[in-house]
KEKE-3310 file (N, C-alpha, C; in steps of 0.2 Angstrom, whole numbers, plus 5000, padded with zeros to 4 digits):
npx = (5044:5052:5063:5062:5073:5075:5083:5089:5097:5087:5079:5075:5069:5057:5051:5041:5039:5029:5033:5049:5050:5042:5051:5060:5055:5052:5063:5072:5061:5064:5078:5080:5071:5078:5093:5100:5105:5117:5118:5108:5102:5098:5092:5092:5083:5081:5072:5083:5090:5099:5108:5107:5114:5109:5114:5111:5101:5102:5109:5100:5090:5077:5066:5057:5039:5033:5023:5017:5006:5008:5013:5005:4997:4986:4993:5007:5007:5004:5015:5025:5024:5024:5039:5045:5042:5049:5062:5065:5060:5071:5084:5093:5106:5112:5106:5099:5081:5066:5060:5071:5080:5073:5070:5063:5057:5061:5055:5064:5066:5078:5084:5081:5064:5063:5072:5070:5055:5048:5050:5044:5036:5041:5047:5058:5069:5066:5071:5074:5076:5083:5078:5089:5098:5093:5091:5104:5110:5103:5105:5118:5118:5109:5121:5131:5124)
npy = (4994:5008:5022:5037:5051:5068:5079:5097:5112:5121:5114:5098:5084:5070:5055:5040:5027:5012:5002:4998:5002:5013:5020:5020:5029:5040:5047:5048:5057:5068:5070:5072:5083:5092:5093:5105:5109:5107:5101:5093:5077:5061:5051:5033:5019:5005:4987:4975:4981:4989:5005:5018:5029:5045:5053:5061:5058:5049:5039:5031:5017:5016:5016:5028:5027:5029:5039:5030:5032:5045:5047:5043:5053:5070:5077:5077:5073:5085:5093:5085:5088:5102:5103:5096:5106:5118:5111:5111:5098:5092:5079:5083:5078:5071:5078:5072:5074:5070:5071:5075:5063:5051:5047:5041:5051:5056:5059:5065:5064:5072:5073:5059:5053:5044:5050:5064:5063:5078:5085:5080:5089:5099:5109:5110:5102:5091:5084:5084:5068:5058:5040:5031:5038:5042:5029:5025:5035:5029:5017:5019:5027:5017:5008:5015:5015)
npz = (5093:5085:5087:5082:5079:5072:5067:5065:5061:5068:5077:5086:5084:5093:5086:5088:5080:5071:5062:5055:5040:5040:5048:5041:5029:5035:5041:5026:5020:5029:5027:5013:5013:5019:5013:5012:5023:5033:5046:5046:5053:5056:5068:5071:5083:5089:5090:5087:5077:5085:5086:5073:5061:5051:5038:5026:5013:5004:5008:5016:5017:5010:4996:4986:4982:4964:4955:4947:4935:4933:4918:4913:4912:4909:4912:4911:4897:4891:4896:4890:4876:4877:4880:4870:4857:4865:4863:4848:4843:4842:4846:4858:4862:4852:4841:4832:4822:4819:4805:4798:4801:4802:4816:4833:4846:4862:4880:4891:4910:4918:4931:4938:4942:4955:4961:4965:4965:4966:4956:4945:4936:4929:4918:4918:4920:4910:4893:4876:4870:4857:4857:4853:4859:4873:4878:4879:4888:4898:4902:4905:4919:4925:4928:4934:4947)
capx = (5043:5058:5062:5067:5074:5075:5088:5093:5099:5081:5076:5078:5059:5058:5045:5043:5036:5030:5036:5056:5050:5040:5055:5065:5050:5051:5071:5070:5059:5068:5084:5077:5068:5082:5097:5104:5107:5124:5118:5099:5104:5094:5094:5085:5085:5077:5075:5085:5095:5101:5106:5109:5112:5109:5116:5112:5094:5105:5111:5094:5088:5071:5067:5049:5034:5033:5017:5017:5002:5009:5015:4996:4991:4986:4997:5010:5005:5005:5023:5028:5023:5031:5048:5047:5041:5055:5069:5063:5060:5077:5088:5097:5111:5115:5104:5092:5076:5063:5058:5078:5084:5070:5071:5059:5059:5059:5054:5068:5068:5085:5083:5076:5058:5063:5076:5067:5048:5045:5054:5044:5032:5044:5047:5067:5069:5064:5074:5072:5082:5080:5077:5095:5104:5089:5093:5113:5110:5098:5109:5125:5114:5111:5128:5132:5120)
capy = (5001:5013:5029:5042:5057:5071:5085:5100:5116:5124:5112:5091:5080:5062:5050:5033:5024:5004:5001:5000:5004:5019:5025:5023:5033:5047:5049:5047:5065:5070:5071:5075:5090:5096:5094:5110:5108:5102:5099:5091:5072:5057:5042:5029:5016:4999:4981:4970:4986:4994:5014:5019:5034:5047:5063:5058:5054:5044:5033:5028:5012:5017:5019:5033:5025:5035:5038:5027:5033:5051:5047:5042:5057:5074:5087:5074:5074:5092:5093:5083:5092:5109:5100:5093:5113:5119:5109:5111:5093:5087:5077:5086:5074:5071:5083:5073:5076:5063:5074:5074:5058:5046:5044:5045:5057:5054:5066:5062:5068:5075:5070:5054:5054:5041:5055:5071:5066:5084:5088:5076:5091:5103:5107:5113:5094:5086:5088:5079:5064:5050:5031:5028:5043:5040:5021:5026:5039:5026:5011:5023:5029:5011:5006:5019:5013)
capz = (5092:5084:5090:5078:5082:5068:5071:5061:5065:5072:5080:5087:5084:5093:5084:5087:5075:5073:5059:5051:5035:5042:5052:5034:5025:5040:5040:5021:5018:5032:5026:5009:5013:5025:5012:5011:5031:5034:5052:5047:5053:5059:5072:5073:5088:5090:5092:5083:5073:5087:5083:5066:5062:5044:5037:5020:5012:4999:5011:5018:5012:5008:4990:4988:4977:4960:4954:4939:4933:4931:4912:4909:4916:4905:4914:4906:4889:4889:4896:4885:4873:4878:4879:4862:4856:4867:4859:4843:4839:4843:4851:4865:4866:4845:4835:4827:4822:4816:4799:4793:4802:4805:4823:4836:4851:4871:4884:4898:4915:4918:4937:4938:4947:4959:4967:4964:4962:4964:4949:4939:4933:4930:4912:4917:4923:4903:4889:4872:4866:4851:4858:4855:4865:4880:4878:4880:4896:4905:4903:4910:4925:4927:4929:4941:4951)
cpx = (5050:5055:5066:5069:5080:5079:5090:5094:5093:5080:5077:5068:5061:5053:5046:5035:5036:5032:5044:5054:5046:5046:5059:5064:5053:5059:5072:5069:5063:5072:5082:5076:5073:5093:5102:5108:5112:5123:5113:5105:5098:5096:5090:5088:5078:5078:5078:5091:5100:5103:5110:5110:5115:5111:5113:5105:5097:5106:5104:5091:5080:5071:5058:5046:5034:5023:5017:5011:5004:5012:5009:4994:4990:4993:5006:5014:5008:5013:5028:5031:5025:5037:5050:5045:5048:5062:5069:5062:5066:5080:5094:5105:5116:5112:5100:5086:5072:5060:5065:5082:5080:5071:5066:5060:5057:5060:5057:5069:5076:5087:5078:5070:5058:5067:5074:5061:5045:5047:5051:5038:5037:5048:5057:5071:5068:5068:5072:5078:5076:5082:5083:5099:5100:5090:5100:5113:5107:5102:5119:5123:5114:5117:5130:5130:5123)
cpy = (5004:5019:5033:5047:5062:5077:5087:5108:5121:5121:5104:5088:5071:5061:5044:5032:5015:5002:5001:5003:5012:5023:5026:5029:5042:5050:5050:5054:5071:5074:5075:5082:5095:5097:5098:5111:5105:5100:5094:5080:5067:5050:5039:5022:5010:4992:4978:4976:4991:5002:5014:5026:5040:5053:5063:5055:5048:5038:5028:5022:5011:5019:5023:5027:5030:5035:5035:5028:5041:5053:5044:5051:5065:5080:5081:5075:5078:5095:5091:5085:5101:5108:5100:5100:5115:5118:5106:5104:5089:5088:5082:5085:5074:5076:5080:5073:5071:5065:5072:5066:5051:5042:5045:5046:5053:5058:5064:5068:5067:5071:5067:5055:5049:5045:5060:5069:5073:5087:5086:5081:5099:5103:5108:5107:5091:5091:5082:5075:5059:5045:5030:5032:5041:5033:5022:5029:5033:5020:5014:5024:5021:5009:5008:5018:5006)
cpz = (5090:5085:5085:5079:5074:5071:5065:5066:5069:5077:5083:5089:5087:5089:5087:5082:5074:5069:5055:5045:5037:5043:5044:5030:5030:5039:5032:5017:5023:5029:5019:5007:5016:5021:5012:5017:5033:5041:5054:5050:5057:5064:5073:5078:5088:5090:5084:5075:5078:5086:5076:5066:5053:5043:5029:5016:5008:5004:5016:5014:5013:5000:4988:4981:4973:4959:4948:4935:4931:4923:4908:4909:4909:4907:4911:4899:4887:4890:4891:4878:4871:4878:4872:4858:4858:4864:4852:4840:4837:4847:4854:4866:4857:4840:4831:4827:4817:4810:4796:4795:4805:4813:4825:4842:4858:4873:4891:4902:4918:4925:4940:4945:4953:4966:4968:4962:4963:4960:4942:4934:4931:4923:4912:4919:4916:4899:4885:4869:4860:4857:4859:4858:4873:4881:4881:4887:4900:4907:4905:4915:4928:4930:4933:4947:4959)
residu = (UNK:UNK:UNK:UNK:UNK:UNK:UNK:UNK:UNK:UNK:UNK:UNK:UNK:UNK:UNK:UNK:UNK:UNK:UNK:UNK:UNK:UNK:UNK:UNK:UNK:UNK:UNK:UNK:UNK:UNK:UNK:UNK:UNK:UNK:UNK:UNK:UNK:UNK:UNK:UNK:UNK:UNK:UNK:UNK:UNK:UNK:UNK:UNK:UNK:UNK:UNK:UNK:UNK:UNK:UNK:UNK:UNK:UNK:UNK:UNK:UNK:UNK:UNK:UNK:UNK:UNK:UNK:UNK:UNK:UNK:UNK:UNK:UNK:UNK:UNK:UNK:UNK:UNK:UNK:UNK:UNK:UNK:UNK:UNK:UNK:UNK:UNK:UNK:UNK:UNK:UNK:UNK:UNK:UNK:UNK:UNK:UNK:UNK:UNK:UNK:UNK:UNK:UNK:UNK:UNK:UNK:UNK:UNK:UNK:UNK:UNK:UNK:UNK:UNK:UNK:UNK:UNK:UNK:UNK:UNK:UNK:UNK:UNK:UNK:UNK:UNK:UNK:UNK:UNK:UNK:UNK:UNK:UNK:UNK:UNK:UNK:UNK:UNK:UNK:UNK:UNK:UNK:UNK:UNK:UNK)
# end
């Protein structure tokens, strides 16, 4: 069993939870949701990890499931499709446009849905690039990593 204990400036929540990956999951939205709280912080206590202790979602070593179907999905498409409206049909990053400079278009989330899956419908989150500027941002982001 781990015990977690949730603390921000309102309030202080124990859990215990049977799981490690649970307790990461729980700390994880935690800290998340609680970002702007310079106080929000987590501890977690258990066998074979002794206390840990988070201020920091980033530093949790949980990473959230995406919805990998959300890029099937229609509410998507139609995002998509407001972006590429929006920025008239061109790259964001270089200027082109697949009518003057044969390229084709991508609908990049600004802040990847792995960090912010709530951002991933959010048309102020998508901007539009060509293949080779979104191929250049994703393989830099990469690297940082």
């Amino acid at each position: 069993m781990f015990n977690v204990t949730l603390i921000n400036k309102e309030k202080r929540k124990v859990k215990a939870l049977k799981t490690l990956k649970g307790a990461y999951k729980g700390i994880y939205e935690f800290l998340k949701m609680h970002q702007a709280d310079r106080q929000a912080h987590a501890i977690l206590t258990g066998p074979g990890i002794g206390t840990k202790s988070f201020s920091n979602y980033e530093s949790v070593p949980y990473t959230p499931k995406l919805k990998k179907d959300f890029l099937l999905s229609s509410t998507w498409r139609e995002l998509r499709l407001q972006a590429l409206e929006r920025d008239e049909q061109r790259c964001q990053i270089c200027g082109k446009t697949p009518q003057d400079d044969k390229v084709s278009l991508d609908v990049h989330h600004i802040i990847e849905r792995s960090i912010r899956p709530d951002l991933e419908a959010e048309i102020s989150n998508l901007q539009t690039l060509c293949k080779q500027c979104h191929q250049a941002l994703t393989n830099r982001f990469n690297k940082q990593r």
